[in-house]
N, C-alpha and C positions, 0 to 999 in steps of 0.2 A: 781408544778415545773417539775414534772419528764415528763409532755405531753408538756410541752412546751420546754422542750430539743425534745422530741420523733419529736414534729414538726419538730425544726428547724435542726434535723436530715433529715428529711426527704425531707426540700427543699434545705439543701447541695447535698444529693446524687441525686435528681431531677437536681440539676442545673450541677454537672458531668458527669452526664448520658446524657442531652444533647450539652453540647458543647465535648462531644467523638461524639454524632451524627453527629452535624454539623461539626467536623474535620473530619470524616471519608466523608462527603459527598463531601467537598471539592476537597481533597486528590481522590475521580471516578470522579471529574467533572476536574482535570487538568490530567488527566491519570496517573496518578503515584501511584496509592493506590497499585494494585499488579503487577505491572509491569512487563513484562519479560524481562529481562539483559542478552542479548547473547555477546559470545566473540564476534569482528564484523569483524576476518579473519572469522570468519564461515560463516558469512552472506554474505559476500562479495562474499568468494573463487567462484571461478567458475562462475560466474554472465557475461552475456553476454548484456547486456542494461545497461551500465555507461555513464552517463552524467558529465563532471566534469568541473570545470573554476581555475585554476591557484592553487596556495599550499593549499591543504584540510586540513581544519580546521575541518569542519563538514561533517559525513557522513550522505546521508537520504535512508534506505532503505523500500523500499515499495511491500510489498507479495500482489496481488492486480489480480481481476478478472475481465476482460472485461466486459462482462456481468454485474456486479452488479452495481446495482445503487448506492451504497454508495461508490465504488471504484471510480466512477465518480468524483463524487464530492469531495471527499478526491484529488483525481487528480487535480480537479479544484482548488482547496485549495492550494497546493502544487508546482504545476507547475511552479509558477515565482522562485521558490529556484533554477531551473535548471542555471538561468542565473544569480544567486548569484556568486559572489567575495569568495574561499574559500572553495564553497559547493560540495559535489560528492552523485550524484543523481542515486541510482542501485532501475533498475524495477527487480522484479521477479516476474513470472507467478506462482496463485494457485490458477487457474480455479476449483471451486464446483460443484457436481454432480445435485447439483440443478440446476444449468443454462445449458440447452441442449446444448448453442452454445459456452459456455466458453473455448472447451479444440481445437475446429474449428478456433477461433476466437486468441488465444493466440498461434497456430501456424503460424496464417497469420502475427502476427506481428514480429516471426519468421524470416519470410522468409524475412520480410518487411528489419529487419536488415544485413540481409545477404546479400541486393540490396542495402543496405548504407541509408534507411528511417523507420529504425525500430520506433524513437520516434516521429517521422511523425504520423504512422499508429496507436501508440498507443492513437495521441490525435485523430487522425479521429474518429477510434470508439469509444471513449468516445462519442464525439461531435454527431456524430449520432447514437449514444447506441439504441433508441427510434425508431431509423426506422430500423435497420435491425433484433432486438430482435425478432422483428414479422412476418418476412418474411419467407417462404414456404422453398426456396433452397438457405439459405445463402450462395452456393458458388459462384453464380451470383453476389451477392451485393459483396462479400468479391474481388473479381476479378475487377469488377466497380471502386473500394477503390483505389487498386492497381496500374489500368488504371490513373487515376486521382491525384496519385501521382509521375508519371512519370514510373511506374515500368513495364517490359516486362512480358504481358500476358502470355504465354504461358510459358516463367519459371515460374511463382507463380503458375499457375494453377498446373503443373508436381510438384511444391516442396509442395504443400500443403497437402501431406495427404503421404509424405516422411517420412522414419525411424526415417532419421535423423532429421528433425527439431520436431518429435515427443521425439525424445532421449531428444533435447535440453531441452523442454517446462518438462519434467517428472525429469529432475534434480532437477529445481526448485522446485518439487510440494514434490520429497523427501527428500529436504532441508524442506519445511516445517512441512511435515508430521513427520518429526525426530525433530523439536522443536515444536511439540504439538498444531498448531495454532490452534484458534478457529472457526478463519472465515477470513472475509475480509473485509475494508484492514486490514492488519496491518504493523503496520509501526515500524522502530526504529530509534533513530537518537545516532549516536554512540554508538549503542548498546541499547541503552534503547527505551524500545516501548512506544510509547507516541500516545493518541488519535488525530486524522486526528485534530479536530481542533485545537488543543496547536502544531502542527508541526511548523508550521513559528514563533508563539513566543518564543517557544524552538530552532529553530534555531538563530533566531534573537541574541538571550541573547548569546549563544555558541559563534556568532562570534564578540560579542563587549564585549566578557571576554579578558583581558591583560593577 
């Protein structure tokens, strides 16, 4: 009698120990297991790339490096919420020491704003991430980009390697280095950081709550 309690002991606390497995697995596959929960005046304050469409309902912010490929595509992901009913869409720059051209690349989009095509040039170099990653003297390609978006050569070329659009791009990167990011992207939508893919259906659900 007393082994077959010991069993059925044993495939009780077998079957708790994994469905805590499989709820904990859940809880990292929709991003909310440890989430980080920023006020979102912090996130926001100072942000110089907002995209927004009529009363915000939802904010989406995105700490996000040119260069990286998974920034890409989180981008990709993301990008139609810009032209959402409700939604406010803030890029911040947190170009990685890993990527040679991240902190090159995240002042051209800079300048890009300051010519009135910032979120132009942030989907250009997504869109061609692949061809200029590889290139010898990205400020040939990065000036090309520029051309091609309507913008005057010769100020992009002078503001590119400027103070001040260097100030601009180091703001953001000590907003995130002061909340501890990881890496990139990372995202929050009202404050809570949510994995690139659950961003649209965590926005989605945000804006058809009553």
């Amino acid at each position: 009698m007393t082994n077959d309690w010991k069993l059925v002991f044993k495939v009780i606390l077998g079957s708790i120990v994994l469905v805590m497995i499989v709820i904990y697995g859940l809880s990292k596959m929709t991003g909310s297991g440890n989430s980080l929960v920023v006020d979102q005046n912090i996130l926001i304050n100072g942000a110089q790339l907002i995209k927004e469409n009529g009363n915000t309902k939802v904010t989406v912010v995105n700490f996000s490096d040119m260069e990286c490929p998974a920034c890409k595509r989180a981008h990709e992901l993301i990008t139609s919420l810009g032209n959402a009913s409700g939604v406010k869409m803030v890029f911040r720059h947190f170009p990685l020491s890993i990527h040679k051209y991240a902190p090159i690349t995240a002042r051209a989009v800079g300048i890009a704003r300051m010519m009135g095509k910032g979120w132009e040039m942030i989907d250009l170099l997504f869109a061609k991430q692949e061809e200029w990653s590889g290139v010898f003297k990205i400020e040939d390609k990065l000036v090309e980009y520029a051309k091609s978006l309507g913008l005057d050569e010769k100020i992009f070329l002078e503001k590119l390697n400027s103070t001040e659009v260097a100030t601009n791009v180091q703001q953001d990167v000590s907003l995130g280095d002061s909340l501890k990011l990881s890496g990139t992207p990372t995202i929050f939508v009202n404050g809570e950081q949510v994995a690139a893919d659950f961003v649209v259906a965590k926005v989605n659900g945000l804006l058809n709550t009553k």
